[in-house]
C-alpha positions in Angstrom: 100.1 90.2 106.8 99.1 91.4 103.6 95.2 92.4 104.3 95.5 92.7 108.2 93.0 95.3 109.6 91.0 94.5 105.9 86.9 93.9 106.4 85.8 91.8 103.3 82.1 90.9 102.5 82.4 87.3 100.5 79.5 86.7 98.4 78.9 83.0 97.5 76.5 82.3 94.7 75.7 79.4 92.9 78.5 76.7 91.2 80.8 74.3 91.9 83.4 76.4 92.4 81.9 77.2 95.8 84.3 75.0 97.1 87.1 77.4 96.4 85.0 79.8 98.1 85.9 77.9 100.8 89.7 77.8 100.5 89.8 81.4 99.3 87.8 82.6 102.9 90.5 80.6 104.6 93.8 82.3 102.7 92.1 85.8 103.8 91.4 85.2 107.2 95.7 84.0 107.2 96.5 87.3 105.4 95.1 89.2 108.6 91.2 89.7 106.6 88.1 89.7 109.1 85.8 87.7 106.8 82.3 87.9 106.4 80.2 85.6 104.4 76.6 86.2 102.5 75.2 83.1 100.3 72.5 83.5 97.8 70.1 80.5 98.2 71.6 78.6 95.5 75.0 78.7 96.7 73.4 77.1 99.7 73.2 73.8 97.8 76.6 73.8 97.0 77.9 74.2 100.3 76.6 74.8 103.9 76.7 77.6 106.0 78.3 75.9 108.4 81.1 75.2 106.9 81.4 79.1 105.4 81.2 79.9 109.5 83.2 77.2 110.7 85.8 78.9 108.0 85.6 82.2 109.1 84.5 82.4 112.4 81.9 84.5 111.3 78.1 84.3 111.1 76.9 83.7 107.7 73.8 85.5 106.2 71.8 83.8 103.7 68.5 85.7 104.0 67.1 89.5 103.4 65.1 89.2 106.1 67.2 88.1 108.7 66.3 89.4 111.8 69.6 88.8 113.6 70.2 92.9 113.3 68.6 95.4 115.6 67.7 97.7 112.7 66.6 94.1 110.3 69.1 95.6 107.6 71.7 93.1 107.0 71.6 94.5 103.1 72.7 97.9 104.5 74.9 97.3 107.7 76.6 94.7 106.1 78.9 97.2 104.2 79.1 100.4 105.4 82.7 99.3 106.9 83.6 96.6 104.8 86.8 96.9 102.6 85.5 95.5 99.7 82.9 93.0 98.5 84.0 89.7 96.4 81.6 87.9 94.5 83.2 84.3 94.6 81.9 82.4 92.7 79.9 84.8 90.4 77.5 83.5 88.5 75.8 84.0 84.8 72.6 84.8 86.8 74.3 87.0 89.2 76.3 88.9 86.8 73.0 89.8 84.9 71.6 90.9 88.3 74.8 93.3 88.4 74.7 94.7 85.0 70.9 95.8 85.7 71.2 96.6 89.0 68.4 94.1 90.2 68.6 93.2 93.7 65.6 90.7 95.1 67.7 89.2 97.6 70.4 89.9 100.3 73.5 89.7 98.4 72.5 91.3 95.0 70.7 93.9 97.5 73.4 95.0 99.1 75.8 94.7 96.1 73.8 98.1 95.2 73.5 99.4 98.4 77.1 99.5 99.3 78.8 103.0 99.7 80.6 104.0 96.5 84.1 104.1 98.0 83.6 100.0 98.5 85.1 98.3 95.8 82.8 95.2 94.3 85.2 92.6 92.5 83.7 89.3 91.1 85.2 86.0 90.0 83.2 84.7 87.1 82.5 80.9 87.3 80.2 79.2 84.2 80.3 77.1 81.5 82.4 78.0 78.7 79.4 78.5 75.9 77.5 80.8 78.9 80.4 82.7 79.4 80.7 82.8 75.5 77.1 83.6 75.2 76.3 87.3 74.0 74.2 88.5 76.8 77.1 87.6 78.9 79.6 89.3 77.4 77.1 92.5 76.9 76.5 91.9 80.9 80.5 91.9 81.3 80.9 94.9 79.7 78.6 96.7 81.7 80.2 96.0 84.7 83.4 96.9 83.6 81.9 100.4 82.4 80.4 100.5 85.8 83.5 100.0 87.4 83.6 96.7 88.5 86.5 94.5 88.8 86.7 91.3 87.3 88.7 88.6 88.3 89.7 86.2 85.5 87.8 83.9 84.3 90.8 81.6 83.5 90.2 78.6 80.8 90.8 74.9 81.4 88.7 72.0 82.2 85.4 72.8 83.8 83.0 70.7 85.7 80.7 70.0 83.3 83.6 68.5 81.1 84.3 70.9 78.8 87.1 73.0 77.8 87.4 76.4 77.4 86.7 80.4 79.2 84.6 80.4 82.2 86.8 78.5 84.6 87.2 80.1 87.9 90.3 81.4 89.2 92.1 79.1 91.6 92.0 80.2 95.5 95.9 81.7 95.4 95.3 83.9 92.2 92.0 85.6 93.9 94.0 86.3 96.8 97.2 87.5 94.5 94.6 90.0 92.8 92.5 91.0 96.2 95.5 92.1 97.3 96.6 94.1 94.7 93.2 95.8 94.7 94.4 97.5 98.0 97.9 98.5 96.6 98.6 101.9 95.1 99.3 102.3 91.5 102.5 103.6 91.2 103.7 102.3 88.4 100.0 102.4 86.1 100.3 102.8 82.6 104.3 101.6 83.2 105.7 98.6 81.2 108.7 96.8 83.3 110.6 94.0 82.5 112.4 91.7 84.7 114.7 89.0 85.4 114.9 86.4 88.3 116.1 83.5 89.4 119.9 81.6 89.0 121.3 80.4 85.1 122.5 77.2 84.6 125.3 76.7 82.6 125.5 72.9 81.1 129.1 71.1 81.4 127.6 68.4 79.5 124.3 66.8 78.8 123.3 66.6 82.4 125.7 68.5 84.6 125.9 72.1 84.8 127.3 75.4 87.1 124.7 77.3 89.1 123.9 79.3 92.0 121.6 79.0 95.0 119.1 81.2 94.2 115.9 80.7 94.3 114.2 83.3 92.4 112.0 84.4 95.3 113.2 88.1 95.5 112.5 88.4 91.7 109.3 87.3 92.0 108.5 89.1 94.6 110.0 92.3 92.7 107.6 91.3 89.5 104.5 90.8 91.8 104.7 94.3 93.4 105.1 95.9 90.0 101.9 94.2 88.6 100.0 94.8 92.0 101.2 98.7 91.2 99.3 98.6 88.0 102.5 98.2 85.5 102.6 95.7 82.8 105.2 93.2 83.4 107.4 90.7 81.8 109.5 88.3 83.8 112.5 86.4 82.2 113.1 83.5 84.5 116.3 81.2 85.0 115.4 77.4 86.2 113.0 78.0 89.0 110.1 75.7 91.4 108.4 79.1 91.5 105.1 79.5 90.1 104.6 83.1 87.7 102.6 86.1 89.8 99.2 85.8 88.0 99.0 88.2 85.6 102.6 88.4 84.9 103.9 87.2 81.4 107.1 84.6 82.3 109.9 83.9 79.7 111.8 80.7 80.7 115.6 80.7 80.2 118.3 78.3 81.4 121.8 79.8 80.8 123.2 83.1 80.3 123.2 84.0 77.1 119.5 82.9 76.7 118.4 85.4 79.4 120.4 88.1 77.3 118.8 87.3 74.1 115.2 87.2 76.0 116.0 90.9 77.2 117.3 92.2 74.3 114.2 90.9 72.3 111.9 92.7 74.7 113.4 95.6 75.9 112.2 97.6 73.5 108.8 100.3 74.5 109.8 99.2 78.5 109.7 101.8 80.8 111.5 100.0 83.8 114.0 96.9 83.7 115.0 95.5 87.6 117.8 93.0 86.9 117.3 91.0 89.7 118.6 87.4 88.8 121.5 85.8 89.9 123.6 85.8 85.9 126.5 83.4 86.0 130.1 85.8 85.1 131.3 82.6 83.4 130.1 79.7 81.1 131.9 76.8 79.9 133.0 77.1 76.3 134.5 73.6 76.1 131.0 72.1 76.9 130.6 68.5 75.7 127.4 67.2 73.3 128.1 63.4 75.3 127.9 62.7 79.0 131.6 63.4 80.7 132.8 59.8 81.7 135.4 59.1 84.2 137.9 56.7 83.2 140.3 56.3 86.6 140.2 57.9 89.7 142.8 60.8 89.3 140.6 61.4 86.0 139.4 65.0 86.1 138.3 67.0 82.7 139.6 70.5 82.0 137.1 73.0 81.7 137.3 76.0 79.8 135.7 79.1 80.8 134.3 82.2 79.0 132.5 85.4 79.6 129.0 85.8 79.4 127.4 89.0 78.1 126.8 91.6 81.0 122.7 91.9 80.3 122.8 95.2 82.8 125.2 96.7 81.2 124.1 96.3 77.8 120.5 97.4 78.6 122.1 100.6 80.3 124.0 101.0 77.1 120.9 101.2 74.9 120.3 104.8 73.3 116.9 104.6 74.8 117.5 102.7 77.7 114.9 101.9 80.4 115.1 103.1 83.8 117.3 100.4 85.1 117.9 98.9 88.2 120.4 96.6 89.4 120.9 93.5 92.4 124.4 92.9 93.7 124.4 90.0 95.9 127.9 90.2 97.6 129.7 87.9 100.1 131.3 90.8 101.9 132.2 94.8 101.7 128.3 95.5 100.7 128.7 99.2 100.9 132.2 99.2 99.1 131.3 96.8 96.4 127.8 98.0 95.7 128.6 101.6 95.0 131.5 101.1 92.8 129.2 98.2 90.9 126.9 101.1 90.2 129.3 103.3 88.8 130.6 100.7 86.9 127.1 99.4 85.6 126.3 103.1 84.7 122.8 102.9 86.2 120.8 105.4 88.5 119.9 102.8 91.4 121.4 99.3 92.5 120.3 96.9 95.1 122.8 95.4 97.2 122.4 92.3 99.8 124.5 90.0 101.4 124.1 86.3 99.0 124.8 83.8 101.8 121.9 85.7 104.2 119.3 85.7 101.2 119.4 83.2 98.9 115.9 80.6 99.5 115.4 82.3 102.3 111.4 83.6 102.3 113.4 87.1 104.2 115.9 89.4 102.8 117.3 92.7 104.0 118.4 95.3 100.9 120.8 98.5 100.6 119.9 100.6 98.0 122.7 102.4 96.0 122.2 105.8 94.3 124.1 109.6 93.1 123.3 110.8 97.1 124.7 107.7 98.8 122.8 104.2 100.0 119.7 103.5 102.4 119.0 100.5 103.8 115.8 98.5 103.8 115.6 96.5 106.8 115.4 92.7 106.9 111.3 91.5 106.0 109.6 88.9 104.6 110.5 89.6 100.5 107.2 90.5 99.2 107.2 93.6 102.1 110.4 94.6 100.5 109.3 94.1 96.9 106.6 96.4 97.9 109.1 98.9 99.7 111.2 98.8 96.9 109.0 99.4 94.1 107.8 102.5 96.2 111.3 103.8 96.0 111.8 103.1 92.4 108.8 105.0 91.7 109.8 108.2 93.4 112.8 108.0 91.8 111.1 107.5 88.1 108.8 110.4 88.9 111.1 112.9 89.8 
């Protein structure tokens, strides 16, 4: 689990967006968090304390005063082994208290008594003209300075009925980034740019040649990079996936489009995974009209050409990337891999078995270089994206 072992302190103050306070203290408490709540009074009228407990399993503290402690020093005790503190939601009111470090009740009080080794990330949550507001932003920027971690806000529709910045994060996104906050930077300062996911190559209008994959693996693989501080751009074949927040996604169908995505922003990248499944072949007799069938013995003839080899063209570049390459093979992994390295002209390639990974949430990866291969053993894909990220930043380093 991705925060197992983690102790995390979730402030609730007031908004609407309490109620996603109440999702995200669920999804942490899944990923292996111990969670304990603290609501300012005015998060109390949004949702109960009851429900926060009922949540977490946790007793919630509302009150400075609260005498539940032997030592009647909730604001003190209640972080000297937390992992972190998360402000969710954070209010306009609330970030002002921040910024000046004014603390007249349990929550903002122990916001400035926690250790300094206890990272403090909020999720801002107001309407869009507060968030706008001046004072605000001057607020924001003081936290920032102060080392504070903001997540979002995100922009959308609000409560109030507006449009614009101040909308909260949704419940997975806060999770993506608190998890992140707990991963090392390996890659910070690093721009990396991806691909993921299957092509589809159209016969006609509304039938095409694909692939099974799902994209998972490349997500995964574009996650990690971000939670290890890099800048990343994903160019995605046809996928149900959802983009890792913070990630920019590209959306290709075929081929070539994926190759003309890549070449277009190669350029200033420090790292490109080739991770997607890229169809050898399209069809180069491809009709503009629907493909009847006329009689039973009917069957049309299908033409077939090569698609560009996006690896190897980005290997070729005078100032290439680091690159890294996927071979998903059917059989003779070790054989095929290391001579598809070789032949790709690339310092490391990732090799699996296709039929064992692809939509499957669990993979197991070899990993091809000049000294020979390693094998990462079969885990749920986001360990290995994690695992393998690790390895490709050794490698980049030394």
């Amino acid at each position: 689990m991705d925060l197992a072992g983690k102790k995390i302190v979730l402030g609730l103050t007031g908004g609407v967006a309490c109620y996603k306070a109440a999702m995200l203290s669920r999804d942490l408490g899944r990923a292996g968090a111990s969670v304990q709540v603290v609501m300012t009074q005015a998060a109390t009228q949004f949702i109960t304390a009851v429900t926060m407990q009922a949540l977490t399993g946790n007793t919630v503290y509302t009150d400075q005063w609260d005498a539940r402690m032997e030592n009647n020093m909730p604001h003190i005790n209640l972080t000297r082994d937390a992992d972190a503190v998360v402000i969710v939601p954070c209010s306009t009111d609330f970030i002002s208290k921040l910024a000046h470090g004014a603390c007249d009740d349990l929550l903002s009080t122990l916001c400035v008594a926690r250790p300094a080794h206890v990272p403090l990330m909020v999720a801002p949550a107001m309407n869009v003209e507060m968030w706008q507001n001046p004072a605000t932003q001057r607020n924001v920027r003081q936290l920032r300075e102060d080392g504070i971690v903001l997540l979002g806000p995100d922009a959308g529709a609000q409560a109030c009925g507006e449009m614009g910045e101040g909308r909260m994060l949704e419940p997975a996104q806060l999770l993506e980034e608190i998890v992140a906050a707990f991963q090392p930077k390996l890659l910070a300062g690093r721009r990396v740019l991806l691909t993921a996911g299957p092509t589809f190559e159209p016969i006609d209008p509304v039938r095409g040649i694909t692939n099974l994959s799902s994209g998972k693996m490349g997500y995964a693989v574009a996650r990690a990079a971000r939670e290890a501080g890099a800048e990343v751009t994903l160019v995605s074949g046809p996928t149900a996936l959802d983009a890792p927040y913070g990630v920019r996604r590209i959306d290709v169908q075929t081929a070539q489009q994926m190759h003309d995505a890549v070449m277009a922003n190669v350029a200033g990248q420090d790292l490109f995974v080739a991770v997607a499944a890229v169809a050898d072949w399209r069809v180069a007799n491809a009709s503009t009209q629907k493909l009847k069938k006329n009689g039973e013995n009917d069957v049309p003839h299908l033409e077939f050409a090569q698609n560009p080899d996006i690896l190897a063209g980005v290997a070729a570049l005078p100032h290439r990337p680091y690159c890294v390459g996927f071979a998903a093979e059917s059989e003779n992994l070790e054989q095929y891999g290391a001579a598809k390295r070789v032949r790709k002209n690339i310092p490391l390639l990732v090799g699996n078995i296709g039929h064992q990974t692809f939509g499957r949430d669990d993979n197991a990866l070899m990993l091809f270089d000049e000294q020979g291969h390693t094998s990462l053993p079969r885990a749920d894909k986001q360990t290995l994206a994690r695992q393998l990220v690790r390895e490709i930043a050794r490698r980049m380093a030394s």
